[in-house]
N, CA, C and O atoms as a GROMACS GRO file, in nm:
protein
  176
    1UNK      N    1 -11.863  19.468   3.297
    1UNK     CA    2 -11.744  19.529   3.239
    1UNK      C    3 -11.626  19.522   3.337
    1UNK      O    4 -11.517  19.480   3.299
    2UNK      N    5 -11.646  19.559   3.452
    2UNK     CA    6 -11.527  19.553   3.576
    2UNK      C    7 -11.454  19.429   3.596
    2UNK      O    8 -11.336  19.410   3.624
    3UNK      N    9 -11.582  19.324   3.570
    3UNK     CA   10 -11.566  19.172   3.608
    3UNK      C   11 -11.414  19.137   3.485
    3UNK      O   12 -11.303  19.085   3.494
    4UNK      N   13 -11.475  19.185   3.410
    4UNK     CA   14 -11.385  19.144   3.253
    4UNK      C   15 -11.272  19.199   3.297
    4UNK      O   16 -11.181  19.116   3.287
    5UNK      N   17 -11.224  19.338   3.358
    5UNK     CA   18 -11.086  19.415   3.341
    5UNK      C   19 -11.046  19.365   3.450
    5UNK      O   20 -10.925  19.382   3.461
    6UNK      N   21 -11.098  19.303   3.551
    6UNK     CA   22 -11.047  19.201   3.685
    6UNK      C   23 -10.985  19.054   3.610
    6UNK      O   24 -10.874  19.004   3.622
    7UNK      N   25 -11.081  19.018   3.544
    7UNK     CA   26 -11.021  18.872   3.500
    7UNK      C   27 -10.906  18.917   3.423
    7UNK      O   28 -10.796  18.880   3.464
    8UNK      N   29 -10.910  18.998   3.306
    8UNK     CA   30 -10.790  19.017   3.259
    8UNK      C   31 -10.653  19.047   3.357
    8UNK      O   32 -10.540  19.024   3.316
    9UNK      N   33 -10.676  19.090   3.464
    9UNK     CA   34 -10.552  19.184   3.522
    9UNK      C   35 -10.512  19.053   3.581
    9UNK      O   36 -10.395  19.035   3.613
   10UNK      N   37 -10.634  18.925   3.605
   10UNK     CA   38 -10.542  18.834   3.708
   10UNK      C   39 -10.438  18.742   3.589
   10UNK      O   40 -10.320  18.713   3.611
   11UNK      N   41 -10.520  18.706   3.454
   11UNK     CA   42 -10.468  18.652   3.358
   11UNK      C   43 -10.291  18.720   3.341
   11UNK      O   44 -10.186  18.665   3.309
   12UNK      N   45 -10.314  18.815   3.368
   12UNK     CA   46 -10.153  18.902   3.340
   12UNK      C   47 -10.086  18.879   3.471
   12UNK      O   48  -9.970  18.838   3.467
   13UNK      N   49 -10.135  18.896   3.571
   13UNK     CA   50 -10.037  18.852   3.665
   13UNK      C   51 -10.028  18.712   3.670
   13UNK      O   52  -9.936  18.680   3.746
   14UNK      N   53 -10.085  18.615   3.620
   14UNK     CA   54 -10.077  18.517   3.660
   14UNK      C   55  -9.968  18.446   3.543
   14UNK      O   56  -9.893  18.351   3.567
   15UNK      N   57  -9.980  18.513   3.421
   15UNK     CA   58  -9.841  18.504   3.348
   15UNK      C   59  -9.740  18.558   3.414
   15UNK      O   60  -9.660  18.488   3.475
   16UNK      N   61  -9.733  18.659   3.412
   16UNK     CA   62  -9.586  18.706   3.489
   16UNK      C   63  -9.554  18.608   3.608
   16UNK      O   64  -9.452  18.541   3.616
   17UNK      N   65  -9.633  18.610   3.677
   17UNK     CA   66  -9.611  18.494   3.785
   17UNK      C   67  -9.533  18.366   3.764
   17UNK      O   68  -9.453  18.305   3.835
   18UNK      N   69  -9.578  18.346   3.648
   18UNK     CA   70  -9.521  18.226   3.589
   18UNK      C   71  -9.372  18.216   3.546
   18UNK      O   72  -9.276  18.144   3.572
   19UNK      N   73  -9.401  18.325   3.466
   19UNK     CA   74  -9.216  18.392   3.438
   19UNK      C   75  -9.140  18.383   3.530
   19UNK      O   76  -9.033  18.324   3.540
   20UNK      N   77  -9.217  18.467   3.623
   20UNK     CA   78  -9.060  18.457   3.734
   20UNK      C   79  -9.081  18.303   3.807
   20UNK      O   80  -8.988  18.298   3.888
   21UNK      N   81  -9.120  18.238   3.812
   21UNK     CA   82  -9.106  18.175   3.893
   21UNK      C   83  -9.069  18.030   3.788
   21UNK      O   84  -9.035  17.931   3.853
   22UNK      N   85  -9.072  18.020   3.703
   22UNK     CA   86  -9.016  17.970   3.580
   22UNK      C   87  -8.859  17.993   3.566
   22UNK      O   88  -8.774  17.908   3.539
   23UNK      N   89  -8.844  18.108   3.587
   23UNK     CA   90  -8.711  18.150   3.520
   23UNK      C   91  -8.617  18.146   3.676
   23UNK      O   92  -8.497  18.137   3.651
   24UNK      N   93  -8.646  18.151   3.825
   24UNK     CA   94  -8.592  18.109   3.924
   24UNK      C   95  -8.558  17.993   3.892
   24UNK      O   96  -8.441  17.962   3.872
   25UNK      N   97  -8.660  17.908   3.882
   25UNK     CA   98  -8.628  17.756   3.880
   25UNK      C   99  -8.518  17.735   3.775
   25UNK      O  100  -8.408  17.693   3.811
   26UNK      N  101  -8.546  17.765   3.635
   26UNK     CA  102  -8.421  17.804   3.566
   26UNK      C  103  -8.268  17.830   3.610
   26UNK      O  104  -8.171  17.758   3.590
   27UNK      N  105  -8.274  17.902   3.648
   27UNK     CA  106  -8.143  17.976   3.701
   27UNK      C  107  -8.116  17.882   3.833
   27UNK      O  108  -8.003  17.900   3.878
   28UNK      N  109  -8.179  17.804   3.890
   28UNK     CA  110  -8.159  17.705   4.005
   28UNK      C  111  -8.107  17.639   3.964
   28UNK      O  112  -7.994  17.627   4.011
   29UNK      N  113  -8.151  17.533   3.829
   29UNK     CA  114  -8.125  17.427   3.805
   29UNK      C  115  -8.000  17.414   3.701
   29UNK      O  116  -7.946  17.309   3.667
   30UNK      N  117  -7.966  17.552   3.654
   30UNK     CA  118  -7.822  17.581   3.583
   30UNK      C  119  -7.743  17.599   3.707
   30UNK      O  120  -7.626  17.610   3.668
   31UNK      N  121  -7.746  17.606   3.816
   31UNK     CA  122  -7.641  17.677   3.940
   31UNK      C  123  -7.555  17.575   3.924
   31UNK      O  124  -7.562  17.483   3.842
   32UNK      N  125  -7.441  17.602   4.037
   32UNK     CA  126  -7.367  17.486   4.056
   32UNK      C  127  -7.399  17.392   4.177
   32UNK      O  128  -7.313  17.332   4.241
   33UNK      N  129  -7.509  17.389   4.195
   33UNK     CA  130  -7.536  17.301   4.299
   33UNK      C  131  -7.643  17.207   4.272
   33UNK      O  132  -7.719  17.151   4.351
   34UNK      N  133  -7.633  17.197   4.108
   34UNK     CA  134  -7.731  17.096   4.043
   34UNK      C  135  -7.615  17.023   3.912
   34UNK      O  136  -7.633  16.925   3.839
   35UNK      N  137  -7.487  17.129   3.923
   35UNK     CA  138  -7.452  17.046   3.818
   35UNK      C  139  -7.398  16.909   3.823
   35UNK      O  140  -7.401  16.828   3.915
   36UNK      N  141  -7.346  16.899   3.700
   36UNK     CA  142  -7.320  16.704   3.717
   36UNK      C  143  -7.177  16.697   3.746
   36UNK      O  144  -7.097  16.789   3.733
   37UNK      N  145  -7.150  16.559   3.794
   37UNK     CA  146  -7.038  16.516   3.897
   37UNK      C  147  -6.952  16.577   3.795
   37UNK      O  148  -6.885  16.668   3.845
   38UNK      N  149  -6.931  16.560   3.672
   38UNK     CA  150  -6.821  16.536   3.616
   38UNK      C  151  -6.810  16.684   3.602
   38UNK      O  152  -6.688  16.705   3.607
   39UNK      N  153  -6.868  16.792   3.589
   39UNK     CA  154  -6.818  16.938   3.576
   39UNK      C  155  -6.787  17.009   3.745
   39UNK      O  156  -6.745  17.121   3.772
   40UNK      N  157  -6.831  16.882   3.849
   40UNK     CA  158  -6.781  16.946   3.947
   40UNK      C  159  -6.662  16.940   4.030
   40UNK      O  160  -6.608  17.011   4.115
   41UNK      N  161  -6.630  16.769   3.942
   41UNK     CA  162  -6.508  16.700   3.978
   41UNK      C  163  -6.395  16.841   3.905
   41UNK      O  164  -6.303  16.894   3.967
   42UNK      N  165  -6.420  16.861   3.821
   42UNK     CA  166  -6.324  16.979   3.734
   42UNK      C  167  -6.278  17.081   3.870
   42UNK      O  168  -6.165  17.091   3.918
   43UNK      N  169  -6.382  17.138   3.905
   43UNK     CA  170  -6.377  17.231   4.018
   43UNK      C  171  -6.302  17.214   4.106
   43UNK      O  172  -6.256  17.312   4.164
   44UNK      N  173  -6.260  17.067   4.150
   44UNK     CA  174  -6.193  17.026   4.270
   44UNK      C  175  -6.024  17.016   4.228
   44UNK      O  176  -5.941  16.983   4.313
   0.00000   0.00000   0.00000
């Protein structure tokens, strides 16, 4: 029974885990230090 509420708890962190580290990369790859020439040429 313990074994089971262990596997579950890693299954849940190991989603969340995912989230955030999903949604960093996200938010990285929208920054402005990924965008493209032509929206950065604007900037200048």
């Amino acid at each position: 029974m313990s074994e089971k509420i262990v596997q579950l708890i890693e299954e849940v962190m190991k989603g969340q885990i995912r989230e955030l580290v999903g949604g960093n990369v996200e938010k990285t790859l929208n920054g402005s230090s990924f965008q493209s020439p032509c929206k950065l040429k604007k900037l200048t």
